[in-house]
C-alpha positions, -999 to +999 in steps of 0.1 A: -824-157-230-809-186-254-798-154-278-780-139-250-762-167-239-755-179-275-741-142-278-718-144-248-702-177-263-693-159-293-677-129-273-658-153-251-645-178-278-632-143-302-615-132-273-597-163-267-581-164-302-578-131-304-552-138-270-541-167-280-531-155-317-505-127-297-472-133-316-440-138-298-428-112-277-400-086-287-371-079-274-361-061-243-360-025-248-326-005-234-339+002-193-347+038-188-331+064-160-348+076-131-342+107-109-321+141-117-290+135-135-295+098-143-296+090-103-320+069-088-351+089-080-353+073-044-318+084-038-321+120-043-352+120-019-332+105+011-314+137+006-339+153+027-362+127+040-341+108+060-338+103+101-312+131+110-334+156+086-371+159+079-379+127+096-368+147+127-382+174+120-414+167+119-413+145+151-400+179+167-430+203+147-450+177+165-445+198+196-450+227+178-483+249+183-484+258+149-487+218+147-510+209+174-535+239+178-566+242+164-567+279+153-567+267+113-597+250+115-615+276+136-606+305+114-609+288+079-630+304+055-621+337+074-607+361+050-592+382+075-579+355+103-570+335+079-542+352+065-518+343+095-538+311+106-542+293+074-512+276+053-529+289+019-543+319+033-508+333+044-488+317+014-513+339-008-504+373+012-468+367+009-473+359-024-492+386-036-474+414-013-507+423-001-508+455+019-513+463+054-536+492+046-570+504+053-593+516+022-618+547+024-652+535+004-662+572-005-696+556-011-699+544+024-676+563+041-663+533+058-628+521+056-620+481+050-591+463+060-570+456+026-547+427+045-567+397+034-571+367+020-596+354-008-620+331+004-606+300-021-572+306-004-586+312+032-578+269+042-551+246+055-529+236+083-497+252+090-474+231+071-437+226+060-448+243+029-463+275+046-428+286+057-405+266+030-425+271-002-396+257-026-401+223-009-402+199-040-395+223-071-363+205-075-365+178-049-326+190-039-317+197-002-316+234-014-356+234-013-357+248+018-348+277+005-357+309+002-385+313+029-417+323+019-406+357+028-380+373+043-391+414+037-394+436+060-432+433+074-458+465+069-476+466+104-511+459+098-519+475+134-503+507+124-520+501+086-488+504+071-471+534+086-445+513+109-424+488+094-404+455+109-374+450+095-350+426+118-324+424+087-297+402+110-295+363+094-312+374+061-342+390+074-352+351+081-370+365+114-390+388+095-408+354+082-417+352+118-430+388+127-454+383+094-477+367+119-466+376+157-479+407+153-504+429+167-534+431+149-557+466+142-581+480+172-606+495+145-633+521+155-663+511+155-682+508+117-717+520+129-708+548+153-677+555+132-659+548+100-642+515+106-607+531+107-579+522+125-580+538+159-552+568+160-528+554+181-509+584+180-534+604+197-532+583+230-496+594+237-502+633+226-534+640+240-538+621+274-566+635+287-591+633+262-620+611+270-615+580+244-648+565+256-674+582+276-696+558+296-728+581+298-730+579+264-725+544+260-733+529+224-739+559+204-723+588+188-695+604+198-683+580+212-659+556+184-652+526+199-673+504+224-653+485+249-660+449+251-641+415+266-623+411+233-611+454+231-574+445+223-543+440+198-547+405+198-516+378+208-489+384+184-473+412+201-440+398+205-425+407+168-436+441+181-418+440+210-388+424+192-384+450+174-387+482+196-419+492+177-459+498+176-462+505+213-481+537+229-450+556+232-461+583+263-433+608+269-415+595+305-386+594+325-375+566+304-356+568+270-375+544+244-343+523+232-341+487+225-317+459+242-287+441+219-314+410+209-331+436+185-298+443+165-276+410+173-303+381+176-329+366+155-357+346+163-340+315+151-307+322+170-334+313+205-363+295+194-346+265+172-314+261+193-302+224+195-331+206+209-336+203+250-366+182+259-391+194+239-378+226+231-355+242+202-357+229+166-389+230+146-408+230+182-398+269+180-401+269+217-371+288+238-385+274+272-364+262+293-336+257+264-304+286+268-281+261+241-278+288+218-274+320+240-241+303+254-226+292+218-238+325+188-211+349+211-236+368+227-231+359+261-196+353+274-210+340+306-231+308+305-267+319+308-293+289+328-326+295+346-307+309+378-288+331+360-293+368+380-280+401+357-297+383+319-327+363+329-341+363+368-335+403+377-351+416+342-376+391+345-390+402+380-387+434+375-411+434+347-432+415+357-435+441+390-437+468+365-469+446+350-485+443+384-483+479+390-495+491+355-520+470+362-534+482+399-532+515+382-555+509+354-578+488+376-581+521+397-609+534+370-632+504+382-634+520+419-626+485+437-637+460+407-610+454+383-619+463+350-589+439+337-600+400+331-583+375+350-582+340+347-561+312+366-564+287+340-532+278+321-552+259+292-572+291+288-550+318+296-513+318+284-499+347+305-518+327+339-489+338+367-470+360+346-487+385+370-501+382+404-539+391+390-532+362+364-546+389+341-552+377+300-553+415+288-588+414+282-616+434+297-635+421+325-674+431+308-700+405+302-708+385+274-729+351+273-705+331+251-672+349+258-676+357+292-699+347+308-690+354+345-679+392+332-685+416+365-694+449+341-725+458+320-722+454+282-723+487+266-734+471+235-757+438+240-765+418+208-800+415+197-789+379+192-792+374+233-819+357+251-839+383+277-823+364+302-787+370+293-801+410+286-811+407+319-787+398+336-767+422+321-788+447+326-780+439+365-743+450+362-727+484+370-717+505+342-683+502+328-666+536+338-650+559+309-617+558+295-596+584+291-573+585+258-541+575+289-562+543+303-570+533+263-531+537+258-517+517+292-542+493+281-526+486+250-492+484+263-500+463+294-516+437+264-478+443+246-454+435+275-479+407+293-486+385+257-451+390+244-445+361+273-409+364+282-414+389+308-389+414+290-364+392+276-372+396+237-365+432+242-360+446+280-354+483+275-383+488+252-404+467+276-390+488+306-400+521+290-433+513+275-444+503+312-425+527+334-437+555+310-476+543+312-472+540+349-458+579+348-486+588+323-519+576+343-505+594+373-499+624+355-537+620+347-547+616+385-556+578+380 
């Protein structure tokens, strides 16, 4: 113990001389430059990050969806969900110019969905990088641009054979219709071959039985309805752009209103902000700033407007009702369409007078519980009580190739939201022509 201490003098006293034996100190070197072009570093960021720009922007993006929902961290780590939910996952898409296209394994026989992400890129928050990726390359107000992309968008629900290309402003809406749109209603990879089903087939050959409920889940049948059996949300870019839906032949002309060729998604949804719409919120609700100031509209256009917001909008929105009565018919008295009431779980509650989400109204423990129709396919993961109870439920009646079709476009013109005002021709016709089509087919 005496050794160690005696050694930890020594240390201590070597170090003291060797501090106090510094000679004196030199002089002052010449003072460096900070920032780009001698400027003060701090200077150049206040370019950007100051109250009147980002700092406002992101108190508006706090009233944004892509800020506040909860989608990224639900579909993290999903290589296909991912690719429109995640910051990284869709940054790596655009990136890579990954295709919308479905791939035959000639091994399997089984085609795979070839618009995905990679599972190290499938994370993150929507951010101010997803959409601006230049932010901080030069640290210069011209960061924000270019957008991540502006090409025209390959429409994964059509695997690639249908393009979106709203070219007004740059193509900057195109950035937009990356994400809000529909995505693939695949066959079904055990009783079929994964593909995408053939939307094409709907419109030409009404009558054909899509699903046939005697046969339930097996062969031939290609595609098992369930509560989730739809497009998904992001039908609007669809819609926006006259394109994607089940185009059965109908009194009406399929043509698209002036918003398709003369508006982009900016010119509406980050006008001057009103409450909590506009800006970076990229909510139009409730704000008309920029309809009455980009030309467009002569007139001032407000909530009680009658020719450009309240006719249009009603009269959809009866067309909706109607297309849905008609499809309902299959179910004999029960509606086969879902409905729920619920404005924090359904979006589109009171956009009809069902309240109807565009999903199917058949049972499933976890998704929906309450469903009125049998299961055609149960999981082996439920309990016998849930197969039970299923087993209790009437059969969920067959659909012909028309219902399949209606269905589809009843999901289009209900979860685009406006009720016809991204595109109110093309809305028109895809419902009015459905209507025609189902009773053509006696339903």
């Amino acid at each position: 113990m005496k050794k160690l201490i005696k050694l930890f003098s020594v240390l201590f006293t070597a170090g003291f001389f060797l501090v106090s034996c510094e000679g004196p100190m030199g002089p002052a070197g010449k003072d460096g430059k900070d920032g780009a072009n001698g400027q003060d570093a701090n200077a150049t960021c206040t370019e950007c990050h100051n109250p009147t720009v980002v700092d406002a922007i992101a108190v508006q993006y706090e009233f944004s969806k892509h800020s506040y929902g909860e989608a990224a961290f639900e579909e993290s780590g999903s290589i296909s969900c991912s690719v429109c939910h995640t910051s990284e996952g869709f940054k790596y898409v655009c990136k890579n110019n990954i295709p919308s296209t479905f791939t035959l394994n000639t091994t399997t026989g089984k085609y795979s969905n070839d618009y995905i992400t990679i599972s190290s890129q499938a994370y993150g928050e929507l951010s101010c990088f997803s959409c601006h990726s230049s932010l901080h390359t030069t640290y210069a107000g011209t960061d924000f641009s270019p957008l991540t992309t502006t090409a025209p968008v390959s429409m994964t629900m059509w695997k690639g054979t249908k393009t979106i290309n709203i070219a007004q402003d740059g193509g900057i809406s195109n950035l937009c219709v990356k994400c809000h749109q529909p995505r693939p209603l695949t066959t079904s990879s055990s009783l079929s071959n994964g593909d995408v089903v053939d939307y094409a087939s709907l419109a030409s050959n009404p009558n054909t039985i899509f699903y046939d409920s005697s046969i339930g889940n097996a062969s031939p049948n290609i595609l098992v309805p369930s509560y989730r059996t739809h497009v998904h949300y992001g039908t609007v870019g669809a819609i926006f752009a006259g394109q994607g839906g089940i185009q059965f032949k109908g009194s009406m002309e399929y043509v698209n209103s002036r918003h398709t060729t003369d508006a982009s998604c900016q010119d509406c949804h980050m006008a001057p902000m009103s409450g909590r719409s506009g800006g970076h919120s990229f909510s139009a609700l409730g704000n008309f700033n920029n309809c009455n100031t980009t030309g467009c509209h002569t007139a001032p256009i407000n909530s009680s407007s009658t020719t450009f917001w309240k006719t249009p909008r009603t009269e959809i929105q009866g067309l909706l009702n109607n297309l849905a009565t008609k499809i309902n018919t299959i179910g004999g008295g029960t509606d086969i369409l879902h409905a729920e009431t619920d404005p924090e779980l359904n979006l589109w509650a009171g956009l009809t007078t069902g309240n109807y989400d565009g999903y199917l109204n058949i049972y499933d423990p976890s998704t929906n519980p309450a469903g009125v129709w049998k299961n055609p396919a149960p999981s082996g993961s439920w309990t016998p009580a849930q197969k039970n109870a299923n087993n209790l439920l009437p059969t969920f009646p067959s659909l012909k190739n028309v219902v399949m079709g209606a269905m589809i476009n009843f999901q289009f013109c209900l979860r685009e939201y406006s009720l016809g005002i991204h595109n109110y021709k093309y809305s028109k016709a895809l419902l009015q022509n459905s209507i025609e089509a189902l009773t053509a087919a006696e339903i």
